[in-house]
C-alpha positions in Angstrom: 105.9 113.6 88.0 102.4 112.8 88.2 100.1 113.5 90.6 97.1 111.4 92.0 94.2 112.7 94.7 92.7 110.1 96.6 90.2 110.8 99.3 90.6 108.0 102.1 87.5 106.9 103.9 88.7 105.0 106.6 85.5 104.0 108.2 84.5 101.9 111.4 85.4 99.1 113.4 88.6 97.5 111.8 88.9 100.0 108.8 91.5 102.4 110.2 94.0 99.6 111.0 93.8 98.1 107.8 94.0 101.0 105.8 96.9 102.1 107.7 98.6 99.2 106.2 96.9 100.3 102.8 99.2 103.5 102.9 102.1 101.8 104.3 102.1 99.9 100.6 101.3 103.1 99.0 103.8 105.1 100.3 106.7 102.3 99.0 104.8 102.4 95.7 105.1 106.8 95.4 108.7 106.0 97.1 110.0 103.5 93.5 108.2 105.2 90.9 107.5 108.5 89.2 104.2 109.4 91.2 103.3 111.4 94.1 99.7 110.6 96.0 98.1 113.0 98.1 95.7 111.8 100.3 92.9 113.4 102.3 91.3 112.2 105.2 87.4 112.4 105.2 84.9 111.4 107.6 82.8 108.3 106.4 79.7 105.8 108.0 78.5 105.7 111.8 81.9 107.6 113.4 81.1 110.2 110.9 77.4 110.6 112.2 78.8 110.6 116.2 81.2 113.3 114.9 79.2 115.5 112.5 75.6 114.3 112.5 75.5 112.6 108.7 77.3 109.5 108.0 78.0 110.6 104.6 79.0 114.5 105.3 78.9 117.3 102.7 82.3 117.8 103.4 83.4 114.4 102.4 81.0 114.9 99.2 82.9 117.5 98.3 86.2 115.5 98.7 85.1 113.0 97.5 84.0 114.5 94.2 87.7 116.4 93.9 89.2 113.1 94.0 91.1 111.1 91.5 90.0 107.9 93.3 88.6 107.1 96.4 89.9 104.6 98.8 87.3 103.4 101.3 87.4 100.7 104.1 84.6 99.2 105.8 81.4 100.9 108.0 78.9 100.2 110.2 79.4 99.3 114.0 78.1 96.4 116.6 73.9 95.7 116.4 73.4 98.2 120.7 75.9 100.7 118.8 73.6 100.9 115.5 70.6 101.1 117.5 71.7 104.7 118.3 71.6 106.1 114.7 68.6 106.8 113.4 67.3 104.2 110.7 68.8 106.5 107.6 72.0 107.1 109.1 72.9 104.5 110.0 75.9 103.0 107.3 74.9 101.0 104.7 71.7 103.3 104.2 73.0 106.7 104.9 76.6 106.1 103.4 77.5 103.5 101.1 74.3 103.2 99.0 74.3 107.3 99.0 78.2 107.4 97.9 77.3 105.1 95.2 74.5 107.1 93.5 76.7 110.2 94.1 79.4 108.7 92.1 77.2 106.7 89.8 79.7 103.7 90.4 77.3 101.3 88.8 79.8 98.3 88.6 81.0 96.4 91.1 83.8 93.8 90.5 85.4 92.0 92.8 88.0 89.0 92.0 87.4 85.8 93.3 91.3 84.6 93.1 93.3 82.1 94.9 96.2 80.8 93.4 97.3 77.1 93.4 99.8 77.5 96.2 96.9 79.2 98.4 94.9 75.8 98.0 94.7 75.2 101.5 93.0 77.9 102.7 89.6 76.8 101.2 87.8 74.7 103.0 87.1 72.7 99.7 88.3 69.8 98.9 91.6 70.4 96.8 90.3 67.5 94.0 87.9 70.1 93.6 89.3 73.5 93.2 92.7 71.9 91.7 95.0 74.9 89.7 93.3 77.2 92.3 90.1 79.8 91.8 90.4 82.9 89.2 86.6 83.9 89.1 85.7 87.7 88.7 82.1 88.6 89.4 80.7 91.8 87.9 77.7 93.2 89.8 75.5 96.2 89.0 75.6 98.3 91.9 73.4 101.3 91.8 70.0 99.4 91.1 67.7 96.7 91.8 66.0 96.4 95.2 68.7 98.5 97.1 67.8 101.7 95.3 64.1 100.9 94.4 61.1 102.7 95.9 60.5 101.8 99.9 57.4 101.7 101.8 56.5 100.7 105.4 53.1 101.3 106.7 50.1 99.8 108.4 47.0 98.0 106.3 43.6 99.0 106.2 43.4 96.1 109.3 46.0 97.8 111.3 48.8 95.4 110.5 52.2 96.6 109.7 53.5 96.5 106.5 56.6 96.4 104.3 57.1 97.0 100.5 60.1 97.4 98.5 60.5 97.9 94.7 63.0 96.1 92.4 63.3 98.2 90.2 65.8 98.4 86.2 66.0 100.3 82.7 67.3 98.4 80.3 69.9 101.8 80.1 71.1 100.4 83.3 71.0 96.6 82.6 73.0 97.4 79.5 75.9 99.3 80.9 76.7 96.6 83.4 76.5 94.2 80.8 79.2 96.0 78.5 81.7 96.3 81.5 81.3 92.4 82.0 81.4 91.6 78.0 84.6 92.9 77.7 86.1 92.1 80.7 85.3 88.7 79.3 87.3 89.4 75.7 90.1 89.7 78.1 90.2 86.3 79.5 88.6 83.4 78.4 86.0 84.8 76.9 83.2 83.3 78.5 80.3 85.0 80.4 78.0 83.5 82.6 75.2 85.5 83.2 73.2 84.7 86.6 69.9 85.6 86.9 66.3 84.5 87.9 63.8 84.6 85.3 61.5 81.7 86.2 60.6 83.9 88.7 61.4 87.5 87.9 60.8 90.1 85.5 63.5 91.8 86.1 65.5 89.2 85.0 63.4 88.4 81.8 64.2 92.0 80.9 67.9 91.5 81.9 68.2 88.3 79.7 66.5 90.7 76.6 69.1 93.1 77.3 71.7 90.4 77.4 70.8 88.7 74.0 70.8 92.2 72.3 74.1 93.4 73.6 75.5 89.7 72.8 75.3 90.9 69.1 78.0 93.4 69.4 80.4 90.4 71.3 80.1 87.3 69.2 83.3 85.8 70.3 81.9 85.5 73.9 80.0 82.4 74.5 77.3 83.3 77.1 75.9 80.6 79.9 73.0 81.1 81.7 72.6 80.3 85.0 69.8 80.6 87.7 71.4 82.0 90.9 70.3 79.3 93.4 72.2 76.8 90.3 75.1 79.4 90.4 75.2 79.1 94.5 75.6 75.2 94.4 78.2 75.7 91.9 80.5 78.0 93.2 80.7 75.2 96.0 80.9 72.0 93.7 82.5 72.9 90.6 84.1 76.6 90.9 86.4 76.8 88.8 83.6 76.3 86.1 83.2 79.7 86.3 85.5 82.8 84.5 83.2 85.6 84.3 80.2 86.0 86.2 77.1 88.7 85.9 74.9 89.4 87.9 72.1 92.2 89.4 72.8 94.1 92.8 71.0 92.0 95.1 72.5 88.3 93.5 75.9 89.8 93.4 75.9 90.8 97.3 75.0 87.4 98.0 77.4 85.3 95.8 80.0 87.2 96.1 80.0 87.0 100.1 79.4 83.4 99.3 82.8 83.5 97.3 84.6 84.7 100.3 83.5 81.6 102.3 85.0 79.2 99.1 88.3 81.1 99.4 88.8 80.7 103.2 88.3 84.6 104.2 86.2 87.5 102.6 89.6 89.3 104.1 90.7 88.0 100.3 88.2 89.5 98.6 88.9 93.7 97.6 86.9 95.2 95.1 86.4 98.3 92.5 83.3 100.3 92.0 83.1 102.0 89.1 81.5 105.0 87.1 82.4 106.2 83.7 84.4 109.6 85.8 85.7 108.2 89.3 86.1 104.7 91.0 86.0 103.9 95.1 88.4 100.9 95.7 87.2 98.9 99.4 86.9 95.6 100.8 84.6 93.2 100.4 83.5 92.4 104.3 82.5 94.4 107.0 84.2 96.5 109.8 84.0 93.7 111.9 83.7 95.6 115.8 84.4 92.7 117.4 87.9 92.8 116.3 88.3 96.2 116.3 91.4 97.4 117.8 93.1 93.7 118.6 95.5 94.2 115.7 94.6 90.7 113.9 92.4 92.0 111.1 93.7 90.6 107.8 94.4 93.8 105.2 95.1 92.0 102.4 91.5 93.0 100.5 92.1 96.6 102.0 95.7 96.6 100.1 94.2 94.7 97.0 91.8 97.6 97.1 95.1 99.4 96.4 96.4 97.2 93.5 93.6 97.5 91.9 93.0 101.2 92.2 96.5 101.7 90.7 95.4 99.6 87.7 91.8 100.2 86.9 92.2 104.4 88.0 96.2 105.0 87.4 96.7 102.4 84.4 100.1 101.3 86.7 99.5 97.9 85.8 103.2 96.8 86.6 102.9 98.1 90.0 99.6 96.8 90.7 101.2 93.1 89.9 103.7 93.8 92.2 101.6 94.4 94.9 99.6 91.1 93.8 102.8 89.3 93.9 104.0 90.8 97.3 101.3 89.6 99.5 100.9 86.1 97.6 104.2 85.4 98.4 103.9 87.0 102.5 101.1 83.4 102.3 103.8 81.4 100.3 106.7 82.0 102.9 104.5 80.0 105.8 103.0 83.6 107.2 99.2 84.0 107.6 96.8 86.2 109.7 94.2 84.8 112.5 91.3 84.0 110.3 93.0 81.6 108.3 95.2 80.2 110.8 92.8 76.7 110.6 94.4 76.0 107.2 97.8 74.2 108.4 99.7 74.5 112.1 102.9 75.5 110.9 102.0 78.8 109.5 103.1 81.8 111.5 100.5 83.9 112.3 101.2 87.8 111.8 99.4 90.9 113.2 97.6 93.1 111.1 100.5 95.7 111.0 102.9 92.8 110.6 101.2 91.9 107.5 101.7 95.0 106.1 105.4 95.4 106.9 106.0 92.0 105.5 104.1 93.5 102.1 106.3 96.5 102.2 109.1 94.3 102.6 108.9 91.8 99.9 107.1 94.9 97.8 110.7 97.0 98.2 112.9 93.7 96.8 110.2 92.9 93.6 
């Protein structure tokens, strides 16, 4: 039997109630098939620094870097709560961007996916999304203006100042590119690449990089596209799009943007990958204001867990499953607060309802 260590990083706000329902699915997986998880609990983001004083402990690290895979939900707390971490503590810059260059998880992909019989909880127009949306955007994750040099100061005329330092290698740039090139041979094979080089050297370089690594895929057909373009798109025409690439900053952007053209960025999980280890989380935030009420929707916190099982485990089968499991929760006329505007008759379920009915339907696949 094998055996899989995954470090859980539960995080803030809504993240422990939706990755209970993450281990609930989990559990039913190790129950039907010839695997055993063991999972350890670590502390992660702004509960971390109330408890320990360091949102991303050493003690996590070292979990964390045991791991087979890494299972992380959502930080960060309410804008009064924040105020009371000091500025590099607080989540985003004192956990997730440190846990990224710790791992070196340099790509980010997250699938933009709702299937035909989902239609309605976009708020396009259905003549425009038609057989559904089956996008995945590939994002570099570990460079760019995130991780560049930062500066804040006062000028010779005592006015404050801010600089910050977009910053790639072509080393970089290139590795991205190759994880989106032949995730591209395995659909359509397509590749739009998104950038900005009317204005920016960065993405002059990028598109250099992209022409040379073209070479080595010539069954791809590469579009450009400038990202403001590639905004309006994703709202007029998106299912013109199979495979998009993209640097850190762009891919933050458009791929909260693609939450918004599903219905929910609760639909949204994600993979972050290195060459050694992967974290799996959602795509949104902890949401505080929700925290607690039971009506988060989990369904990116347990496609976090589909598509750690296929991209980490290779259980490809299993992962479907899970696919399949909650699509069909949507299908039999269930749906969870956020997109309970889509049609009246739906039947609204909890956050731990959700779950159950995944394990349910999951146990009968």
């Amino acid at each position: 039997m094998k055996n899989y260590n995954i470090a859980i990083l539960s995080g803030d706000g809504i993240g422990p109630e939706i990755m209970k329902e993450a281990i609930k699915v989990l559990n039913v997986v190790e129950s039907l098939s010839k695997v055993r998880f063991t999972l350890t609990q670590a502390d992660f983001g702004a509960n971390a620094y109330f408890k320990c004083g360091d949102s991303f402990p050493q003690a996590t690290k070292r979990i964390c870097a045991a791991a087979d895979a890494i299972l992380k939900g959502p930080v960060g707390l309410g804008y009064e709560e924040t105020q009371k971490i000091p500025v590099d503590q607080q989540p985003e810059r004192g956990a997730i961007l440190p846990l990224r260059t710790f791992l070196n998880t340099y790509a980010n992909i997250r699938p933009v996916y709702l299937p035909k019989t989902l239609n309605n909880f976009s708020p396009l127009k259905a003549e425009i999304i038609k057989d559904g949306i089956d996008i995945v955007m590939v994002r570099e994750l570990v460079g760019g203006l995130y991780f560049g040099n930062k500066e804040v100061g006062l000028t010779k005329s005592g006015k404050r100042y801010v600089k910050e330092t977009l910053e790639y290698d072509e080393d970089q740039i290139k590795q991205i590119l190759l994880v989106a090139f032949n995730i591209a041979m395995k659909r359509k094979k397509v590749l739009h690449n998104i950038h900005k080089s009317n204005v920016l050297k960065s993405s002059v370089l990028w598109n250099e990089v992209l022409a040379e690594v073209a070479i080595e895929f010539p069954e791809v057909e590469v579009k450009h596209q400038l990202v403001d373009s590639a905004a309006t798109f994703l709202c007029l025409n998106p299912t013109m799009f199979d495979v998009m690439v993209m640097e850190n900053m762009f891919g933050d952007i458009l791929s909260d943007q693609a939450g918004g053209i599903l219905g929910s960025l609760g639909l949204m999980p994600s993979a972050c990958l290195s060459d050694d280890i992967a974290y799996y989380e959602p795509s949104h935030g902890s949401a505080p204001d929700i925290a607690g009420k039971n009506i988060a929707n989990p369904y990116s916190m347990i496609g976090s867990v589909a598509m750690m099982l296929e991209y980490s485990f290779g259980m490809i089968e299993e992962s479907k499953k899970i696919w399949q499991a909650m699509e069909n929760v949507f299908v039999q006329g269930y749906s969870t607060a956020e997109l309970s505007h889509s049609a009246d008759e739906l039947t609204i379920l909890t956050t731990s309802d959700f779950g159950d009915k995944v394990v349910e339907i999951l146990k009968n696949l």
